[in-house]
C-alpha positions as CSV (number, residue, x, y, z in Angstrom):
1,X,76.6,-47.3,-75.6
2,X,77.2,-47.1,-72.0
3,X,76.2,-44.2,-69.2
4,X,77.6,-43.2,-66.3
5,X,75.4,-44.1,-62.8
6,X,76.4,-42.0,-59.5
7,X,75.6,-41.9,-56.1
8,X,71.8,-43.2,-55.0
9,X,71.7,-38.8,-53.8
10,X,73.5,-35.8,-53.2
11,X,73.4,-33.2,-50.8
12,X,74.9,-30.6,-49.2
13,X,78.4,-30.9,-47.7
14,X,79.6,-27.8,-46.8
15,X,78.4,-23.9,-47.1
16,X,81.1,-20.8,-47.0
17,X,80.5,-17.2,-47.4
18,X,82.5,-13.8,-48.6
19,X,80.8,-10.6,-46.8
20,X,82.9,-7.3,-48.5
21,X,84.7,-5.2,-45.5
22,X,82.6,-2.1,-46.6
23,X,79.3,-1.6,-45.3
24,X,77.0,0.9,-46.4
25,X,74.2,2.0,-44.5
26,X,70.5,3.7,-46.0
27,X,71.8,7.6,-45.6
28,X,74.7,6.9,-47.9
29,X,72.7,5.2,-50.4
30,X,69.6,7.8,-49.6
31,X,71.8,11.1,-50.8
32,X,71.8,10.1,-54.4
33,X,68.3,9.3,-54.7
34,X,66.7,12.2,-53.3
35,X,65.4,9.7,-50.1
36,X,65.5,8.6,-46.8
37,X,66.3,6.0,-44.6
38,X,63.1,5.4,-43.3
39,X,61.7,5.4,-46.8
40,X,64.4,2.4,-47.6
41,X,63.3,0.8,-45.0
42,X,59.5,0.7,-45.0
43,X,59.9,0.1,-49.2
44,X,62.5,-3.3,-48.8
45,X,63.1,-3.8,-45.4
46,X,67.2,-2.9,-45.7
47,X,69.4,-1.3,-43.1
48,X,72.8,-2.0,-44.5
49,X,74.5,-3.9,-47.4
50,X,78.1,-4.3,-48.2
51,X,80.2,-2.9,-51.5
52,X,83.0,-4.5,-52.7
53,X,86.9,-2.9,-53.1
54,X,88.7,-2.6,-56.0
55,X,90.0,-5.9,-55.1
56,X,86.9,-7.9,-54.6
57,X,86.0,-9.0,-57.6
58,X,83.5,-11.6,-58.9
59,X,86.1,-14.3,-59.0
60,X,88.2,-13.3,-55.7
61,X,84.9,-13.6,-53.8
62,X,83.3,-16.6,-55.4
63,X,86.7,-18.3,-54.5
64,X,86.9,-17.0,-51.1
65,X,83.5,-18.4,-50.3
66,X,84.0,-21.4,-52.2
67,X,87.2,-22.5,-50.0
68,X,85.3,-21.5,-46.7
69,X,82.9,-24.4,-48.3
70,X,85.3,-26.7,-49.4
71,X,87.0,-26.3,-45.3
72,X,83.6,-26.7,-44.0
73,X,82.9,-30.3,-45.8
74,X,86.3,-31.6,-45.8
75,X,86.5,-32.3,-49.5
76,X,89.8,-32.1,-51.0
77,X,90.0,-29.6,-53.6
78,X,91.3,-32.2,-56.3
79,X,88.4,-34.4,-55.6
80,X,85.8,-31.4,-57.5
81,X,85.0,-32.1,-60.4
82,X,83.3,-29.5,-62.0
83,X,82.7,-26.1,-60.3
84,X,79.2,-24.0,-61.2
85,X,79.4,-20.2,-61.0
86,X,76.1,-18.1,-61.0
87,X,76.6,-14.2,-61.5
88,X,74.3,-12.2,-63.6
89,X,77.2,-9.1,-62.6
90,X,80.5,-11.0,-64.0
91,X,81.0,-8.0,-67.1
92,X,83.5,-10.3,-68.8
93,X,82.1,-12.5,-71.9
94,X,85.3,-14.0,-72.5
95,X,86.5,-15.7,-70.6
96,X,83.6,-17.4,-68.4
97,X,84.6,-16.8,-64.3
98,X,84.6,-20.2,-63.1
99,X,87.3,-21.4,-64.7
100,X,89.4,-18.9,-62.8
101,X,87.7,-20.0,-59.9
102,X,89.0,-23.4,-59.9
103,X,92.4,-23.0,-60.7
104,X,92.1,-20.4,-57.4
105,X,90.5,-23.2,-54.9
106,X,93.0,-25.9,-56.2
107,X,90.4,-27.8,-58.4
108,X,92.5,-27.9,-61.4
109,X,91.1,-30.2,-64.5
110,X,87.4,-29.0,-63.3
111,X,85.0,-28.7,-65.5
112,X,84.1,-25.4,-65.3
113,X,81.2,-23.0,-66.8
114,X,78.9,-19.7,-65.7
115,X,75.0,-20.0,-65.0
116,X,73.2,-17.2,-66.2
117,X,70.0,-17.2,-64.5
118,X,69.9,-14.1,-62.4
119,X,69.4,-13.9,-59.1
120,X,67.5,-17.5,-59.5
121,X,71.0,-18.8,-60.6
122,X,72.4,-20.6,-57.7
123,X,69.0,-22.6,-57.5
124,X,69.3,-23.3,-61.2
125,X,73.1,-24.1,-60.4
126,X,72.1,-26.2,-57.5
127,X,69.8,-29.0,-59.3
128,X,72.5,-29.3,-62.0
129,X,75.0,-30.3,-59.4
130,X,72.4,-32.6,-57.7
131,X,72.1,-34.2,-61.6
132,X,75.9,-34.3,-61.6
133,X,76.7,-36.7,-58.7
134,X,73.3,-38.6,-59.3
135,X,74.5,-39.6,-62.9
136,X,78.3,-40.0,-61.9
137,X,79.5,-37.1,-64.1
138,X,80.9,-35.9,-60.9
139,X,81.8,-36.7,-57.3
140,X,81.7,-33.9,-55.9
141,X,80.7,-30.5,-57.0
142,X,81.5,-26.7,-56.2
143,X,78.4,-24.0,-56.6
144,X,78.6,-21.3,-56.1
145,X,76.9,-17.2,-56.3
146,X,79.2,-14.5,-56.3
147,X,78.3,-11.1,-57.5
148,X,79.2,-7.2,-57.5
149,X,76.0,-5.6,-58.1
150,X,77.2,-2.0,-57.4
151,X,78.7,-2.1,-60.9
152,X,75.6,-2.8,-62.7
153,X,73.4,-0.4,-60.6
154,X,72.6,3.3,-61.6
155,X,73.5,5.1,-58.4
156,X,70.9,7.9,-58.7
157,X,68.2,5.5,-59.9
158,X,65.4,5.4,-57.4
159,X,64.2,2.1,-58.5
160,X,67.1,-0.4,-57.9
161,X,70.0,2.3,-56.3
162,X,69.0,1.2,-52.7
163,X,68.0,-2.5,-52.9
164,X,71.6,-4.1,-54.1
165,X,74.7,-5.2,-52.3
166,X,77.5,-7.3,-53.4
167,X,79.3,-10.6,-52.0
168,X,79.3,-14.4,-52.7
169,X,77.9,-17.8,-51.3
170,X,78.9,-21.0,-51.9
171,X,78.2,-24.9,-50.9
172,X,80.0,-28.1,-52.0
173,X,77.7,-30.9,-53.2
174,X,78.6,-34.4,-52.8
175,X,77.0,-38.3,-53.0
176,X,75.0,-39.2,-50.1
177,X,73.1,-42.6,-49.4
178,X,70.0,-41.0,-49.3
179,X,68.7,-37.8,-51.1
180,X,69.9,-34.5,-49.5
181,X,68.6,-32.0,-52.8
182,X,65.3,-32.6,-53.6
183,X,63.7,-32.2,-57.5
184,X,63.6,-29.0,-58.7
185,X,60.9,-26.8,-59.4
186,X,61.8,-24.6,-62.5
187,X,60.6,-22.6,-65.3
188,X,60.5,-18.8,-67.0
189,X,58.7,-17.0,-68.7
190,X,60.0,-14.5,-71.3
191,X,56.5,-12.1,-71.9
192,X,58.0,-10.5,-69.0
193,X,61.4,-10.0,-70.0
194,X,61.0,-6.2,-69.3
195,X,60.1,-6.3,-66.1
196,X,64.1,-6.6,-64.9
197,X,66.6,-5.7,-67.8
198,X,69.7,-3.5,-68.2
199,X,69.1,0.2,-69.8
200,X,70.8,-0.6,-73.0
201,X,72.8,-3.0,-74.5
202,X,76.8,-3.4,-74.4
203,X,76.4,-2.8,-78.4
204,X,75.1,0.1,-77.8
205,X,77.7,0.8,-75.5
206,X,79.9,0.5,-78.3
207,X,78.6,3.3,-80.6
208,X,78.0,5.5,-77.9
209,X,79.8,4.6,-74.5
210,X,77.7,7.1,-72.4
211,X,75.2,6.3,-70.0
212,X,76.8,2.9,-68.8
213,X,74.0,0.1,-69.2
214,X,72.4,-0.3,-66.0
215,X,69.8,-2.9,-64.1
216,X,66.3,-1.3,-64.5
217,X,62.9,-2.8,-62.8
218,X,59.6,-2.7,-62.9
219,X,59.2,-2.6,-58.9
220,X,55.5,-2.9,-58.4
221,X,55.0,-5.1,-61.5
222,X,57.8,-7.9,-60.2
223,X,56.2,-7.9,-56.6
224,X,53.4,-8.9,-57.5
225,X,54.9,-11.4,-59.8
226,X,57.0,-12.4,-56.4
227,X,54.6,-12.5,-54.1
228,X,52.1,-14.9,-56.6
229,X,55.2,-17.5,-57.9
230,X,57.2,-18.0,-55.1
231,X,54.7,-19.4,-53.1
232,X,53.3,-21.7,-55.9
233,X,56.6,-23.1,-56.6
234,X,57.3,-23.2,-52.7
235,X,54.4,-25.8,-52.4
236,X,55.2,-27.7,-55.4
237,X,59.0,-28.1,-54.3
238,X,57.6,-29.4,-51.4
239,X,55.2,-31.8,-52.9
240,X,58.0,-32.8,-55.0
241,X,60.2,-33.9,-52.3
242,X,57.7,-35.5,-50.7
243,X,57.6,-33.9,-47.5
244,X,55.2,-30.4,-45.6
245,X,55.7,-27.1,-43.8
246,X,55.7,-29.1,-41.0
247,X,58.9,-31.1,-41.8
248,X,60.5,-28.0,-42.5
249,X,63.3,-26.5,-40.3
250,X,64.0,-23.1,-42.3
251,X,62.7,-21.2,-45.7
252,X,65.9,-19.8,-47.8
253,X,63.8,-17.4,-50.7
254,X,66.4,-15.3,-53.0
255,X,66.7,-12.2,-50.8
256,X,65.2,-9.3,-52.9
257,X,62.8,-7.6,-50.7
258,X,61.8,-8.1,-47.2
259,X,58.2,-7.9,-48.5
260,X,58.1,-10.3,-50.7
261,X,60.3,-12.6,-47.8
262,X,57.4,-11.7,-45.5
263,X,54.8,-12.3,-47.8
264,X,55.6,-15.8,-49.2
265,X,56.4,-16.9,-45.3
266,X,52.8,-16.2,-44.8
267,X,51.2,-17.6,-47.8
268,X,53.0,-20.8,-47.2
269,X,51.7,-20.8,-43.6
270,X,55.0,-21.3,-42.2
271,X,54.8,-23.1,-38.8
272,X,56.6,-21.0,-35.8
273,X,59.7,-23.1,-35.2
274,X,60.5,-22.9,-39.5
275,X,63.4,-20.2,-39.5
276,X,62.6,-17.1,-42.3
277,X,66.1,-16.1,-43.5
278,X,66.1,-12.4,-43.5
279,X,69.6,-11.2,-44.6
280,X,68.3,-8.6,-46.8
281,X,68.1,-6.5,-43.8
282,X,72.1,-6.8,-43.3
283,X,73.2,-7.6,-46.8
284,X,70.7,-5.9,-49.5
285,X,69.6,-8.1,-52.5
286,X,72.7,-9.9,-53.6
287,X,71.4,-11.5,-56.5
288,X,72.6,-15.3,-57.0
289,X,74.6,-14.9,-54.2
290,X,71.4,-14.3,-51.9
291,X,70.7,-17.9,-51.3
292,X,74.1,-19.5,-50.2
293,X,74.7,-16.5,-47.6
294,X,71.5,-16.5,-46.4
295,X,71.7,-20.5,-45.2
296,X,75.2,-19.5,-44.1
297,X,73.9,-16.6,-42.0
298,X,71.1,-19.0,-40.4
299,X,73.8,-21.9,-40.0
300,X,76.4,-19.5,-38.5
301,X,73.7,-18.1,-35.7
302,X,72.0,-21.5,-35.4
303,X,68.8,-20.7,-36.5
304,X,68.9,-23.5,-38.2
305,X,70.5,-27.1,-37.2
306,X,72.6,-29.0,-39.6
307,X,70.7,-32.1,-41.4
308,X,67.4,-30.1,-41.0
309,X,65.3,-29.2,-44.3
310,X,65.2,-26.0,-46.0
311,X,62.9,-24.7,-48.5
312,X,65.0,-23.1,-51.2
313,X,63.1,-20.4,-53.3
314,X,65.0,-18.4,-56.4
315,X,63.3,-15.9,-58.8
316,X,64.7,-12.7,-61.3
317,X,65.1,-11.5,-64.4
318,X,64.1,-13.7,-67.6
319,X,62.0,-13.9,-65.7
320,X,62.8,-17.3,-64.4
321,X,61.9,-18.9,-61.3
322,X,63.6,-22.4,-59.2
323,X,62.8,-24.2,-55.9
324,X,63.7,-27.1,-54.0
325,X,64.0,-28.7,-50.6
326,X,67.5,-29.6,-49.2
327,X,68.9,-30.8,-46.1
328,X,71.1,-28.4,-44.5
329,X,74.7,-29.1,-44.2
């Protein structure tokens, strides 16, 4: 039997993002929780985050971040072969969004399939696509983290109403002479599936349509859980790859709380000239998208220089964790 054999590495080629027109700042979100702004602020760090229109949807902005990408590296659309869509807020079983998302960025014949791993989903997405190119099941691949929160999240629920926004990241991942995506550092652990679930399940919903099944979370409980993990798997990503702090040039954690950003930063003892992406303050938690328009953000402002390593960190509910290093596009 034969096997396929790809490029010697992968990395990196190009990074787009979709930011929703609408941005909604802590008194808006405050009203229906009884709150405040400075109370947002103080608990997660957030300002503002942006809500989608009735015409941003998971696929629309997955593929309008995804061609920004595509632009940026220079790949022809025809030359992706398979496309990897992480949402945990795409409220369609059937059929998966990725599909739709190639046919919309001109990759037709993609493979094409949905990661479900929460808000740790584009890191999980991310090593897949680095196995892709590696074993020559694929030149070049699409990945992507698009999401609209704001459906999945109770409004007048003090626990999660304020910390969510909604938009989409994505990069295009190629072969490259020398490794651009180091391993991955993964794993979950189901004991603490409770700690971020929905309110009820869509049988449920069935039987009895009212409340709609919303996200739920243990706050306290999945900071700690945060602040201990992400460090951990922070230094073993790095270990990994092969390379320290000092080598570093920026740290990308999944966006969920400025605390936990801040806290991780200083467990790792993060030298000065390592950029911290804080775009929670702007854009709110967006879940798998966090990641992808975080290093766009830093990219965009120059925070960050192209070809310099970033520490990738994603964690949510499962709960499952991933972490790598990667050169920047």
């Amino acid at each position: 039997m034969r096997s396929s054999r790809g490029a010697n590495g992968a990395r990196i080629l190009g990074v787009g993002a979709f930011r929703p027109a609408r941005v909604v700042g802590n008194d808006e979100v405050a009203a229906g929780i009884d709150s405040s702004d400075e109370w947002i602020r103080r608990r997660s760090g957030i300002a503002t985050r942006r809500f989608a229109d009735a015409g941003d949807t998971v696929v629309s902005m997955g593929a309008a971040a995804a061609l920004k990408a595509l632009a940026q590296s220079g790949v022809d659309p025809a030359r992706v072969g398979v496309v990897l869509l992480a949402s945990m807020s795409h409220l369609e079983q059937a059929p998966p969004a990725a599909p739709r998302v190639a046919q919309l960025i001109g990759a037709h014949g993609a493979a094409a399939m949905d990661v479900g791993a929460a808000c740790a989903g584009f890191c999980h997405a991310l090593a897949l696509a680095d196995s892709l190119v590696r074993s020559g099941a694929a030149d070049h691949v699409v990945v992507l983290g698009t999401e609209r929160m704001s459906d999945i999240v109770d409004p007048h629920d003090r626990g999660t109403a304020f910390l969510f926004g909604d938009g989409a990241g994505a990069v295009v991942v190629g072969p490259a002479e020398e490794p651009g995506i180091g391993p991955v550092v993964w794993g979950s652990d189901g004991a603490r599936h409770a700690l971020i679930a929905h309110s009820r399940s869509w049988l449920h919903t069935r039987e009895s349509p009212d409340p709609w099944p919303t996200l739920r979370m243990a706050g306290p409980e999945v900071f700690r859980w945060a602040r201990e993990t992400v460090p951990l798997i922070g230094r073993q990503a790095l270990s990994a790859a092969g390379v320290g702090v000092d080598d570093l040039s920026a740290f990308i954690p999944h966006q969920a709380n400025l605390r936990i950003v801040e806290a991780a930063a200083k467990a790792l003892d993060l030298p000065p000239h390592v950029a911290v992406a804080r775009d929670i303050v702007e854009a709110g938690n967006t879940s798998a998208a966090s990641i992808p328009l975080a290093m766009d953000a830093l990219l965009t402002r120059g925070d960050a220089p192209s070809g310099g390593l970033a520490l990738l960190a994603g964690f949510g509910a499962g709960v499952v964790h991933a972490a790598q290093v990667v050169a920047l596009p």
